[in-house]
PDB file of N, CA, C, O and CB in Angstrom:
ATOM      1  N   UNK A   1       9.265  -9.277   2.917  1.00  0.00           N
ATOM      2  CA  UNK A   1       8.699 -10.571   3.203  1.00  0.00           C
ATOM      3  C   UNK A   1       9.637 -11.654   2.684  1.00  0.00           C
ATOM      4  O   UNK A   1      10.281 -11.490   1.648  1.00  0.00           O
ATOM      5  CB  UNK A   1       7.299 -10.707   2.582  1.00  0.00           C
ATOM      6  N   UNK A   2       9.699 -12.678   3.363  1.00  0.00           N
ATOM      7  CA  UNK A   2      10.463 -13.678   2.630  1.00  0.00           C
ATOM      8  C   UNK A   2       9.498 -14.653   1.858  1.00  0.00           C
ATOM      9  O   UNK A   2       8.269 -14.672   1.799  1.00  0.00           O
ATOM     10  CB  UNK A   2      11.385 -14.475   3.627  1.00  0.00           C
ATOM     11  N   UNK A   3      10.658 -15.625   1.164  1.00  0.00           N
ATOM     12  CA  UNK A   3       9.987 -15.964   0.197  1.00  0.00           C
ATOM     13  C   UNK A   3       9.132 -17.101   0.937  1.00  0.00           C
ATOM     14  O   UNK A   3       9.359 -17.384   2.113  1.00  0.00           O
ATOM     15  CB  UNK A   3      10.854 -16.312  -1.030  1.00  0.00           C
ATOM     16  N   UNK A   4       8.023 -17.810   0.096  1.00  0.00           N
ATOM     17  CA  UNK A   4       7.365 -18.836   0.750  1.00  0.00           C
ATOM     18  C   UNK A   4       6.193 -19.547   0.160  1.00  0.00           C
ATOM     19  O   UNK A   4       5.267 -19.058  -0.487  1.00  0.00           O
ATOM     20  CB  UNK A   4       7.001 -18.362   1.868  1.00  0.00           C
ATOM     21  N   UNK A   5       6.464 -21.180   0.606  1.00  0.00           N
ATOM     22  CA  UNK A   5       5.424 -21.944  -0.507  1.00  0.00           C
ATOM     23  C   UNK A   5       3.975 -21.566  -0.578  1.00  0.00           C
ATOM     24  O   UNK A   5       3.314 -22.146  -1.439  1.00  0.00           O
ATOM     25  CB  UNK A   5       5.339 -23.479  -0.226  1.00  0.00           C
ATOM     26  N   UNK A   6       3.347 -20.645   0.224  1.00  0.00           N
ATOM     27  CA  UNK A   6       2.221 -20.763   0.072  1.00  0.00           C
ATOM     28  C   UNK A   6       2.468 -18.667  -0.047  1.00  0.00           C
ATOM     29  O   UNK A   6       3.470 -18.125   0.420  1.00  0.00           O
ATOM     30  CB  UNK A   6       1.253 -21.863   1.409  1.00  0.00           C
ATOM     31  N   UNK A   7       1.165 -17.768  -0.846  1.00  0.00           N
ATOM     32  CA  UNK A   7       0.858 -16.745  -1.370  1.00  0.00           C
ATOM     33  C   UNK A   7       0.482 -15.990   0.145  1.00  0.00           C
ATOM     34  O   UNK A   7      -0.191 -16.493   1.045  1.00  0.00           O
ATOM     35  CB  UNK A   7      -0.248 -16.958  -2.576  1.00  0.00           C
ATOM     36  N   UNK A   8       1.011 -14.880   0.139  1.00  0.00           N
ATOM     37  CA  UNK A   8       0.488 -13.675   1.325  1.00  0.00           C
ATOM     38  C   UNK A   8      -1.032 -13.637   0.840  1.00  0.00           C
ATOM     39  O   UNK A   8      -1.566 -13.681  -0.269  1.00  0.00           O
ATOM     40  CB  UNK A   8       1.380 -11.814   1.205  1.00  0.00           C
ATOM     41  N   UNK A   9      -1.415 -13.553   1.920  1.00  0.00           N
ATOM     42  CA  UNK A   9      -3.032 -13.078   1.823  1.00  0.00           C
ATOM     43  C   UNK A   9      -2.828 -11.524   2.001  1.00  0.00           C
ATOM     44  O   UNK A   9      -2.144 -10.834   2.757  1.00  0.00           O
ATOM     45  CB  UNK A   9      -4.199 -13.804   3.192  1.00  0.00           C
ATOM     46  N   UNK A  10      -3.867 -11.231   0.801  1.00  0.00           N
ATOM     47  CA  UNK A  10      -4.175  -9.928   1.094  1.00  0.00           C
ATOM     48  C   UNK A  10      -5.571  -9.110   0.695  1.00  0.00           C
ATOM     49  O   UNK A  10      -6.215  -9.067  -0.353  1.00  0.00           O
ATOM     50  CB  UNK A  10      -3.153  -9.321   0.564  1.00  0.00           C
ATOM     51  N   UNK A  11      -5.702  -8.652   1.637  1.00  0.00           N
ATOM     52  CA  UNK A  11      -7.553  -8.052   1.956  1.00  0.00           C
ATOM     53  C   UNK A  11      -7.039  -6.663   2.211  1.00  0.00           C
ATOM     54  O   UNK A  11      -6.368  -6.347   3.194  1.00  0.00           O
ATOM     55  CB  UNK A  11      -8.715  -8.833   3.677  1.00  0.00           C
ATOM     56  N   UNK A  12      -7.409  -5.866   1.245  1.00  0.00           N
ATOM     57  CA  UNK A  12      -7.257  -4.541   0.871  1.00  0.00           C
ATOM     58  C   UNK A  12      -6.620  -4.023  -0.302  1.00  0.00           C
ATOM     59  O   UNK A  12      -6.316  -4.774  -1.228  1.00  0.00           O
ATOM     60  CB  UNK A  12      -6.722  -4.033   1.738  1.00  0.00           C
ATOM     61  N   UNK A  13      -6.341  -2.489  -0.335  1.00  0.00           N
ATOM     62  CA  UNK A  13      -5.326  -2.695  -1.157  1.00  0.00           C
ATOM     63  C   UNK A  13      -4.245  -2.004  -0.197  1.00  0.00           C
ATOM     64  O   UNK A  13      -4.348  -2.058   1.028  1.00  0.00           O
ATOM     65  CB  UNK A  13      -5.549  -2.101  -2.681  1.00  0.00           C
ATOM     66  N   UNK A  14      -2.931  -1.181  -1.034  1.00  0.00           N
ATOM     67  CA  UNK A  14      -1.479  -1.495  -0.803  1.00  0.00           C
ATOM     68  C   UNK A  14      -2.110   0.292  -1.503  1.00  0.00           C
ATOM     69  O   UNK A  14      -2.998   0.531  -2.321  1.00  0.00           O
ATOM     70  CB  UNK A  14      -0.202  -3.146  -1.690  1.00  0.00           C
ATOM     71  N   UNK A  15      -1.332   1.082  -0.860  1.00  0.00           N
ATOM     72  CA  UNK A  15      -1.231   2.490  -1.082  1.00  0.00           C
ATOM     73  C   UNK A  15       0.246   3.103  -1.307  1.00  0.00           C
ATOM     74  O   UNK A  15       0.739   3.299  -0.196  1.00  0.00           O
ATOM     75  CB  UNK A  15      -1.867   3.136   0.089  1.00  0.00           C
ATOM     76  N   UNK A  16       0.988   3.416  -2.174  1.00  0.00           N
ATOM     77  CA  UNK A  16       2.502   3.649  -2.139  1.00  0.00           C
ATOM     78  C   UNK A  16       1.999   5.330  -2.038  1.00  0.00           C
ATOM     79  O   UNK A  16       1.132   5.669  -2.845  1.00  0.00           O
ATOM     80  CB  UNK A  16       3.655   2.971  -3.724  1.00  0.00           C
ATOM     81  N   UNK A  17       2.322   5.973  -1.443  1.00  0.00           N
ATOM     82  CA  UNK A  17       2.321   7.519  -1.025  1.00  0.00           C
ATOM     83  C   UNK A  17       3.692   8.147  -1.982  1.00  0.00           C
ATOM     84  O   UNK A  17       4.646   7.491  -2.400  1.00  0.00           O
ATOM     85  CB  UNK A  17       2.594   7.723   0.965  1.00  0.00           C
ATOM     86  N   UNK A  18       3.515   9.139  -2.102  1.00  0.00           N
ATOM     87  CA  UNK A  18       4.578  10.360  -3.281  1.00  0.00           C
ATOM     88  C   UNK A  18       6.081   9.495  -2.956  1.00  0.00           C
ATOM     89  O   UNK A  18       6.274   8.903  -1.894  1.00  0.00           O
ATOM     90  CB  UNK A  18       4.733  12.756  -2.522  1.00  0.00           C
ATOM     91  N   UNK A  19       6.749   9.534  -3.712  1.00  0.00           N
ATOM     92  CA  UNK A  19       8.606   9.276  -3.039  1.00  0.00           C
ATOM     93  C   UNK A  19       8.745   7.997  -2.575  1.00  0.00           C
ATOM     94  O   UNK A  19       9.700   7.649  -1.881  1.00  0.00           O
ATOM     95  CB  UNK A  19       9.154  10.268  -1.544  1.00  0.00           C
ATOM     96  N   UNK A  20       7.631   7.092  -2.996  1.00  0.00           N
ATOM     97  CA  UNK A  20       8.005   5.586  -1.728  1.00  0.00           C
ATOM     98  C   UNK A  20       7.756   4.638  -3.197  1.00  0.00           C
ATOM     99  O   UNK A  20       6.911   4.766  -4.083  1.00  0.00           O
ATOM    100  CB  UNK A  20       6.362   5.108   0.212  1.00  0.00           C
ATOM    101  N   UNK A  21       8.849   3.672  -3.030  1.00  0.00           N
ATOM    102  CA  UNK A  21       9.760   2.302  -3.896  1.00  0.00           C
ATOM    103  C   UNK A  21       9.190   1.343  -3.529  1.00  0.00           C
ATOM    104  O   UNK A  21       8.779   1.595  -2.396  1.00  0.00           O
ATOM    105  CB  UNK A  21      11.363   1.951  -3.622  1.00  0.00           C
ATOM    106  N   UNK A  22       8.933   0.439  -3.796  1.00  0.00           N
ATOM    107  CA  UNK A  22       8.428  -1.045  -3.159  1.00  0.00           C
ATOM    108  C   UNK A  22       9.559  -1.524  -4.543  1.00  0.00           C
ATOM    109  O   UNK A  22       9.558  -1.340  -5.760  1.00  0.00           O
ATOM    110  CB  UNK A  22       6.155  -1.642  -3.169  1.00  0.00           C
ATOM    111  N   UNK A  23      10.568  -2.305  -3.434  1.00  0.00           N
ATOM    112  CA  UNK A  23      11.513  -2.950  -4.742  1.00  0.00           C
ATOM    113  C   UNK A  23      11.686  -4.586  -4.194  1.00  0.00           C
ATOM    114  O   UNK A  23      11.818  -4.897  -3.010  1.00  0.00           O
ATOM    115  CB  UNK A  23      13.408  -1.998  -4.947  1.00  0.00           C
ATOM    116  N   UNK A  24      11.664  -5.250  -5.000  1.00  0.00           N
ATOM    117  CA  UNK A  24      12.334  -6.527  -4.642  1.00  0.00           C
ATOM    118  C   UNK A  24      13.606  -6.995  -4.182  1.00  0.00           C
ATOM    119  O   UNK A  24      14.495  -6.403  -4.793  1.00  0.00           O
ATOM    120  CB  UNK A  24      12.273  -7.084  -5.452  1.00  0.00           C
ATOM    121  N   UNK A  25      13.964  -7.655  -3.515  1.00  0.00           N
ATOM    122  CA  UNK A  25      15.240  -8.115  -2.683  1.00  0.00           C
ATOM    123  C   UNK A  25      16.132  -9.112  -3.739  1.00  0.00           C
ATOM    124  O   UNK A  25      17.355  -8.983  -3.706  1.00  0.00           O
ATOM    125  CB  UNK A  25      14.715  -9.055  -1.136  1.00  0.00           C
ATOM    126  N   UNK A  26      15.679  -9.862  -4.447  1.00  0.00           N
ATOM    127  CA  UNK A  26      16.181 -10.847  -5.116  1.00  0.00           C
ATOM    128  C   UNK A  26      16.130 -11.076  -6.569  1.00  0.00           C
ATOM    129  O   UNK A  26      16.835 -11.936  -7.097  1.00  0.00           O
ATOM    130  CB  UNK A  26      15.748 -11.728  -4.615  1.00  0.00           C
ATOM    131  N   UNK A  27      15.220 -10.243  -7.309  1.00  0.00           N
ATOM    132  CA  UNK A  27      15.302  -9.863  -8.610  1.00  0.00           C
ATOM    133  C   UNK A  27      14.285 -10.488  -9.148  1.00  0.00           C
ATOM    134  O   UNK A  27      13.277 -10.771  -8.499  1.00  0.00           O
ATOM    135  CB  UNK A  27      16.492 -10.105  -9.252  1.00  0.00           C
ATOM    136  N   UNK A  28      14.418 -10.725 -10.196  1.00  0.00           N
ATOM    137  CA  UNK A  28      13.416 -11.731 -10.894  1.00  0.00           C
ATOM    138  C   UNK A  28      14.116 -13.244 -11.255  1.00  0.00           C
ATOM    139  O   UNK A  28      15.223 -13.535 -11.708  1.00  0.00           O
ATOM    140  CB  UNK A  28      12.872 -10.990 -12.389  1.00  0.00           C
ATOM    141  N   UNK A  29      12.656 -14.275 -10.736  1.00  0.00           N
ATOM    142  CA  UNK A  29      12.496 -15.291 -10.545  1.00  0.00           C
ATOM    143  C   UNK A  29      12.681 -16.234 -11.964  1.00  0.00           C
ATOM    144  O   UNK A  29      12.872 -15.352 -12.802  1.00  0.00           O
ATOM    145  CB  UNK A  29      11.360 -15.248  -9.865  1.00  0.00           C
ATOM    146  N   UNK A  30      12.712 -17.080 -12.438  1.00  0.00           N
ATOM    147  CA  UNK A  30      12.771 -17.750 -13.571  1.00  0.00           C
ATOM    148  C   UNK A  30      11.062 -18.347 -13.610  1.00  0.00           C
ATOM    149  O   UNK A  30      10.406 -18.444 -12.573  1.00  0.00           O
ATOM    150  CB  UNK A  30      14.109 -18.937 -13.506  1.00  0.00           C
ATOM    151  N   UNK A  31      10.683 -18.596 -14.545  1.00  0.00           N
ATOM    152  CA  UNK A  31       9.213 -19.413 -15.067  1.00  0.00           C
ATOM    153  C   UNK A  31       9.115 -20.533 -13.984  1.00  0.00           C
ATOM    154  O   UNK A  31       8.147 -20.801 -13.273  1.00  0.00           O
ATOM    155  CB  UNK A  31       9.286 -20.229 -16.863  1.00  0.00           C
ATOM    156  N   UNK A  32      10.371 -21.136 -14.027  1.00  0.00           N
ATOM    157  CA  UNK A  32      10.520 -22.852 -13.252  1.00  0.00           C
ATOM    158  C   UNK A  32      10.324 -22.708 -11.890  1.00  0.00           C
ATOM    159  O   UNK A  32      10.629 -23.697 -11.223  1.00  0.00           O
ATOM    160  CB  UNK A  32      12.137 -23.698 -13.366  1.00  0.00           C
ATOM    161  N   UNK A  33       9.818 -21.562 -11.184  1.00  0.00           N
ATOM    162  CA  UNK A  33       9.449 -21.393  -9.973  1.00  0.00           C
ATOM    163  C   UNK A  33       7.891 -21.613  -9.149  1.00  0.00           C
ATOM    164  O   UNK A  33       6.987 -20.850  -8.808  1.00  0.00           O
ATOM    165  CB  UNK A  33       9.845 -20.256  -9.932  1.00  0.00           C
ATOM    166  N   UNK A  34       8.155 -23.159  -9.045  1.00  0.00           N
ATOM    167  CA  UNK A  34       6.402 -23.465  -9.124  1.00  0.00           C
ATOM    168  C   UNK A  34       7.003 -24.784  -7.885  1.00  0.00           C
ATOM    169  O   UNK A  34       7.936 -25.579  -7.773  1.00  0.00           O
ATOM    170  CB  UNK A  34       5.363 -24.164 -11.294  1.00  0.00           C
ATOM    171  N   UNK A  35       5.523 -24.270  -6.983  1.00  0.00           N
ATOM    172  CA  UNK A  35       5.182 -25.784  -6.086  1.00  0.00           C
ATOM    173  C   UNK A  35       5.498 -27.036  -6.412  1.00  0.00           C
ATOM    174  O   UNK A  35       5.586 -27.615  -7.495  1.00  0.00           O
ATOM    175  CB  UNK A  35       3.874 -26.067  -5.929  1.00  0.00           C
ATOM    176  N   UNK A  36       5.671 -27.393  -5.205  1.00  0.00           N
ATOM    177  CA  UNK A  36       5.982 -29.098  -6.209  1.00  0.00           C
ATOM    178  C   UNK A  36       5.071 -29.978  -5.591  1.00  0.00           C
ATOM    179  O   UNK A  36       5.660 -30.857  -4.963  1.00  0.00           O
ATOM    180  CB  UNK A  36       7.780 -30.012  -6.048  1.00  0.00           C
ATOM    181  N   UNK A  37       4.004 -30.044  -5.553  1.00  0.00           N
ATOM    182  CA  UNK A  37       2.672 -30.550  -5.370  1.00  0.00           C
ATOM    183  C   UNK A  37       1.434 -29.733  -5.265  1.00  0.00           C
ATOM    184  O   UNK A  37       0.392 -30.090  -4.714  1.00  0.00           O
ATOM    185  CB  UNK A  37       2.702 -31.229  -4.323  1.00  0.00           C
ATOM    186  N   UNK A  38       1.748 -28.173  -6.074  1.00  0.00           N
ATOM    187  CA  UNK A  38       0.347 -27.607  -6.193  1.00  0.00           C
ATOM    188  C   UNK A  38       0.746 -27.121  -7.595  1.00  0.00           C
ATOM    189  O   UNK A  38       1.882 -27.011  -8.057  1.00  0.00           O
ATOM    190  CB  UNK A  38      -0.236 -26.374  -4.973  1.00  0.00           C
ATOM    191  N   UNK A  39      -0.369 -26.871  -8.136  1.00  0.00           N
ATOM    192  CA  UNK A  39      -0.253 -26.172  -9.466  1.00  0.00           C
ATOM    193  C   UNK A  39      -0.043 -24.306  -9.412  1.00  0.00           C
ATOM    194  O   UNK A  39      -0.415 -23.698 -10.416  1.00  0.00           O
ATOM    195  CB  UNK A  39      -1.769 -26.618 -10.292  1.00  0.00           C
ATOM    196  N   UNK A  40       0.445 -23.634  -8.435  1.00  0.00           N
ATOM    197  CA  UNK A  40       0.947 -22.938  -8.451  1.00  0.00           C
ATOM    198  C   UNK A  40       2.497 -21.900  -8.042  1.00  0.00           C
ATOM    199  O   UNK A  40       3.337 -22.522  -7.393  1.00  0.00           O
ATOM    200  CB  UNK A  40       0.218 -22.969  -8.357  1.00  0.00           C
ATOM    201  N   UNK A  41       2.831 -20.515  -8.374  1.00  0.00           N
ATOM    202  CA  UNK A  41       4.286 -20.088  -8.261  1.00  0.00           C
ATOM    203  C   UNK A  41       4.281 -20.723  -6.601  1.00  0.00           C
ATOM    204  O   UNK A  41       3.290 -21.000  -5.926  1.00  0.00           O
ATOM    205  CB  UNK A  41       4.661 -18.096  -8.558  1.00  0.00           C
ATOM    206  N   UNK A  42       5.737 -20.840  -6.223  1.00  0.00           N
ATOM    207  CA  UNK A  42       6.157 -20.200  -4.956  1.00  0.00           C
ATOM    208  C   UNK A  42       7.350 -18.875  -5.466  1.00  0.00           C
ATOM    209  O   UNK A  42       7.885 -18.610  -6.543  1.00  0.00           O
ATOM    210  CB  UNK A  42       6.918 -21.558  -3.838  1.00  0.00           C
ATOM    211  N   UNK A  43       7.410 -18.271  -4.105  1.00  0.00           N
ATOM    212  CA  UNK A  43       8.142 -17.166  -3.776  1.00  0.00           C
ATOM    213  C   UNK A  43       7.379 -16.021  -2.994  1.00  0.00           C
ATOM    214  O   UNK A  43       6.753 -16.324  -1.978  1.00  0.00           O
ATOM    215  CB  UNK A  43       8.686 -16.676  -4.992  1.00  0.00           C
ATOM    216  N   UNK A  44       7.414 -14.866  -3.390  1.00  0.00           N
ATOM    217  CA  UNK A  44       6.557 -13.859  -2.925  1.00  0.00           C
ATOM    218  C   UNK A  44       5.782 -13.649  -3.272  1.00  0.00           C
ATOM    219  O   UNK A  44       5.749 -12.577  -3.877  1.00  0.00           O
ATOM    220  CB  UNK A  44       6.750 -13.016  -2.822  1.00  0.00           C
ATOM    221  N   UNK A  45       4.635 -14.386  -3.205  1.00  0.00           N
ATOM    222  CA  UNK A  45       3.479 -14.158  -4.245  1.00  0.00           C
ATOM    223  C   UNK A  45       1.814 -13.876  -2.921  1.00  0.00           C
ATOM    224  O   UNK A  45       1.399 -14.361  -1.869  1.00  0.00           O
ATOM    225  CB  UNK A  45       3.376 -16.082  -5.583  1.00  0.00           C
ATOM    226  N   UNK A  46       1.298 -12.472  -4.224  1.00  0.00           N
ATOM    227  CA  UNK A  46       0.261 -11.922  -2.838  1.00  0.00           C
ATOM    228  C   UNK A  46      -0.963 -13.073  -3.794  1.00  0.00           C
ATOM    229  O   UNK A  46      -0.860 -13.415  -4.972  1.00  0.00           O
ATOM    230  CB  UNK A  46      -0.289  -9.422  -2.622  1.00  0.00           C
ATOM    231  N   UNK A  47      -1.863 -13.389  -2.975  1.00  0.00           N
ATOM    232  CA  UNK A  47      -3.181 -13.691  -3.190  1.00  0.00           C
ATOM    233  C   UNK A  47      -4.213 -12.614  -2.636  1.00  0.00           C
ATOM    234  O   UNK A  47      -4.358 -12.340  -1.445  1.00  0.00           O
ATOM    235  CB  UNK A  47      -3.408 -14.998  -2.604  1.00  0.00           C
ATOM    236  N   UNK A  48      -4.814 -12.124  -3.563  1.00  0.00           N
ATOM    237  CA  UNK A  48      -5.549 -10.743  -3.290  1.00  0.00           C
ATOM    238  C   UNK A  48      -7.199 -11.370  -3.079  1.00  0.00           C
ATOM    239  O   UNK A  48      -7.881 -12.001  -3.887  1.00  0.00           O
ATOM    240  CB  UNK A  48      -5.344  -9.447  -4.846  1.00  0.00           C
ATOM    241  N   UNK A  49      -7.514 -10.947  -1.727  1.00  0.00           N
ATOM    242  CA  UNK A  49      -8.532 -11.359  -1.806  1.00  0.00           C
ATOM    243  C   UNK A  49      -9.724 -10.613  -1.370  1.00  0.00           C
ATOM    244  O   UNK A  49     -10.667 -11.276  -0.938  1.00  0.00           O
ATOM    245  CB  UNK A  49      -8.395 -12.311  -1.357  1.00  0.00           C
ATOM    246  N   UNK A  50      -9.830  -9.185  -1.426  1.00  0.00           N
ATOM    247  CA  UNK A  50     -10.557  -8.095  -1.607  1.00  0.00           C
ATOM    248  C   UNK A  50     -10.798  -8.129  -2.683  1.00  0.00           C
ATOM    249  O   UNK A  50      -9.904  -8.332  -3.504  1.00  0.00           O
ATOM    250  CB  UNK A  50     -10.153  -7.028  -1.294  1.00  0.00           C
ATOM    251  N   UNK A  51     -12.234  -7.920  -3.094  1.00  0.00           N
ATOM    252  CA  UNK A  51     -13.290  -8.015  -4.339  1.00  0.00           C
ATOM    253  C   UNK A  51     -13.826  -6.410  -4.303  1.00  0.00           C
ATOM    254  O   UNK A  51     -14.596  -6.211  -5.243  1.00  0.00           O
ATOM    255  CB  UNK A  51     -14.763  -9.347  -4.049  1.00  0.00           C
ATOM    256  N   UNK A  52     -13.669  -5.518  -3.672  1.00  0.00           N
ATOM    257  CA  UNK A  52     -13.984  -4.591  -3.988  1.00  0.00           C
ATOM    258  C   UNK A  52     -12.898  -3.162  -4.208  1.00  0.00           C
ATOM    259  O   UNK A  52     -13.248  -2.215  -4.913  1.00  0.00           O
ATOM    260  CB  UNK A  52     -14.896  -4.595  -3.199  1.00  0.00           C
ATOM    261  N   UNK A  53     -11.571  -3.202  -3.494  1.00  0.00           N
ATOM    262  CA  UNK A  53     -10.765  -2.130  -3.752  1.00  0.00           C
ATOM    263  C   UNK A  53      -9.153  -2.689  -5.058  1.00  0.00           C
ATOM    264  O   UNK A  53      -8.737  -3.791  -5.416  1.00  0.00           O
ATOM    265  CB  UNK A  53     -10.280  -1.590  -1.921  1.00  0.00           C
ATOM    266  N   UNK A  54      -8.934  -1.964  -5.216  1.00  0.00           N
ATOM    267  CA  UNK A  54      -7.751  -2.329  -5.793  1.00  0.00           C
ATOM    268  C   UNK A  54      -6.635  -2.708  -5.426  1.00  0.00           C
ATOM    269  O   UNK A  54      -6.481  -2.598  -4.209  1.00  0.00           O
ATOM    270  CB  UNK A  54      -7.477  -1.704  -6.296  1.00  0.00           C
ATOM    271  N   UNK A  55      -5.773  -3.118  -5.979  1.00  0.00           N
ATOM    272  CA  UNK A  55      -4.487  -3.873  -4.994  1.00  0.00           C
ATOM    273  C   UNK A  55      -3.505  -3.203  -4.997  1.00  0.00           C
ATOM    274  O   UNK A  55      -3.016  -3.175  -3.867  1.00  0.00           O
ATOM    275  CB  UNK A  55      -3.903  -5.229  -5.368  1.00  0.00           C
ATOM    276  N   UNK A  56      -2.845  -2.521  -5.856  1.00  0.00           N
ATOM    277  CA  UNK A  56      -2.118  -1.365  -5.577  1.00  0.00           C
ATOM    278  C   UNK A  56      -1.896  -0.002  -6.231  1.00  0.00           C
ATOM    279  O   UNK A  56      -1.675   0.101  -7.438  1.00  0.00           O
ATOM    280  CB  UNK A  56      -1.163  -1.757  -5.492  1.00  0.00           C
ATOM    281  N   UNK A  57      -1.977   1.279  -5.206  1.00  0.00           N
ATOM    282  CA  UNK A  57      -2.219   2.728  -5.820  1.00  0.00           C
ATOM    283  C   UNK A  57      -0.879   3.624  -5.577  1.00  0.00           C
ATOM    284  O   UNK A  57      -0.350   3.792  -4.478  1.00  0.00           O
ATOM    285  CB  UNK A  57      -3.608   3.511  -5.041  1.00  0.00           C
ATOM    286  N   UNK A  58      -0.448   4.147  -6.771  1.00  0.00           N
ATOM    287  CA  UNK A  58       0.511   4.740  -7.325  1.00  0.00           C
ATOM    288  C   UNK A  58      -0.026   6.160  -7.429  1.00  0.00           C
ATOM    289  O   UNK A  58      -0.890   6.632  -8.169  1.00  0.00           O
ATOM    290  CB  UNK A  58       0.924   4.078  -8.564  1.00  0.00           C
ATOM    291  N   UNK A  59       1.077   6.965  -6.036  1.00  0.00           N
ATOM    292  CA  UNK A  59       0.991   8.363  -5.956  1.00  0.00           C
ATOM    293  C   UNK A  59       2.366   9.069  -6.796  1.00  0.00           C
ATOM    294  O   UNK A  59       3.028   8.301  -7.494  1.00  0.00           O
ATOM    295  CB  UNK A  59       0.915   8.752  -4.300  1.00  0.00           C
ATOM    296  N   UNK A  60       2.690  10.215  -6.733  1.00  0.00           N
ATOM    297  CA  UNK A  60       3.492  10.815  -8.184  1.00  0.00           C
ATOM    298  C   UNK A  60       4.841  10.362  -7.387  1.00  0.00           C
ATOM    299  O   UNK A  60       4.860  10.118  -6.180  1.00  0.00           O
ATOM    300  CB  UNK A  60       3.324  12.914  -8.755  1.00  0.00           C
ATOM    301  N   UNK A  61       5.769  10.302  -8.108  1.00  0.00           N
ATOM    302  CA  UNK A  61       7.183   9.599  -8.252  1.00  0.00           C
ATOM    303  C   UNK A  61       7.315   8.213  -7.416  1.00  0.00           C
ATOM    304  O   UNK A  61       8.332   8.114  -6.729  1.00  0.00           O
ATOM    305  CB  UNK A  61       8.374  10.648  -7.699  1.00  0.00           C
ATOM    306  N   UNK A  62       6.134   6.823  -7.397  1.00  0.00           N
ATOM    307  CA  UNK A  62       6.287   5.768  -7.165  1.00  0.00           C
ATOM    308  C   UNK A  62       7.047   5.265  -7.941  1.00  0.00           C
ATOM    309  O   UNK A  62       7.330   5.765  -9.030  1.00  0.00           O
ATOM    310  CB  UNK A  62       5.418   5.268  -7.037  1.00  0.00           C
ATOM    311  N   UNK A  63       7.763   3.567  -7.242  1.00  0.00           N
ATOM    312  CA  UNK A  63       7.690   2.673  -8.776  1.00  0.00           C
ATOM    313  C   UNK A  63       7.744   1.719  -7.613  1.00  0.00           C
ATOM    314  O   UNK A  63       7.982   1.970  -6.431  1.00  0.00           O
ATOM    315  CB  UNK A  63       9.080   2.680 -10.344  1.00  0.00           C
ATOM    316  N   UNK A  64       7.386   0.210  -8.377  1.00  0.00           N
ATOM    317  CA  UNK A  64       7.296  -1.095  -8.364  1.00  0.00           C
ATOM    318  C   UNK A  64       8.615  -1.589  -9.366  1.00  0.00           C
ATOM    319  O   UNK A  64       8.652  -1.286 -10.559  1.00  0.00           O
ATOM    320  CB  UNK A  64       5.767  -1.527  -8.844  1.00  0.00           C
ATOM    321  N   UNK A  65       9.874  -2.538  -8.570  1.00  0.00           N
ATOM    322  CA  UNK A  65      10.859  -2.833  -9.592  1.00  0.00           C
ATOM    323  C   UNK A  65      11.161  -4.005  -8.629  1.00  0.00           C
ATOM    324  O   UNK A  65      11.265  -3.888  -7.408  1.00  0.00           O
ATOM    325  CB  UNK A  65      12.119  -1.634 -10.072  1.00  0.00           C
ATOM    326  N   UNK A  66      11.323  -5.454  -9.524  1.00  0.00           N
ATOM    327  CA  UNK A  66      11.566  -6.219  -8.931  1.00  0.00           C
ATOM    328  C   UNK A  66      13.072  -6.850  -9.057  1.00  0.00           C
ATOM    329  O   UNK A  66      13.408  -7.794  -8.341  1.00  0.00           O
ATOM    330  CB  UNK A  66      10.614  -6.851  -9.107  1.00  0.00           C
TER     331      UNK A  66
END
């Protein structure tokens, strides 16, 4: 996804299956990465908006690395 002022919506959760990476493209962001007329981040940012499942499930040899 690219980056962007307003948060991905997301309604569900995110399932990573055995052997599968979800890595970031650009690394990590600095603190100073904020809207400039909302009080929140920009970049890749999810807004989770499922109230009943979890947002993301880790099967054996996942990782999350940004």
């Amino acid at each position: 996804m690219e980056p962007s002022e307003e948060p991905y919506h997301i309604n569900g959760g995110i399932i990573l299956r055995n052997n599968v990476s979800l890595i970031g493209v650009h690394g990590q962001t600095s603190r100073g990465t904020k809207h400039s007329t909302k009080n929140q981040p920009v970049g890749s940012v999810f807004k989770i908006t499922d109230q009943n499942n979890v947002f993301i499930t880790l099967e054996s040899v996942t990782q999350i690395k940004s």
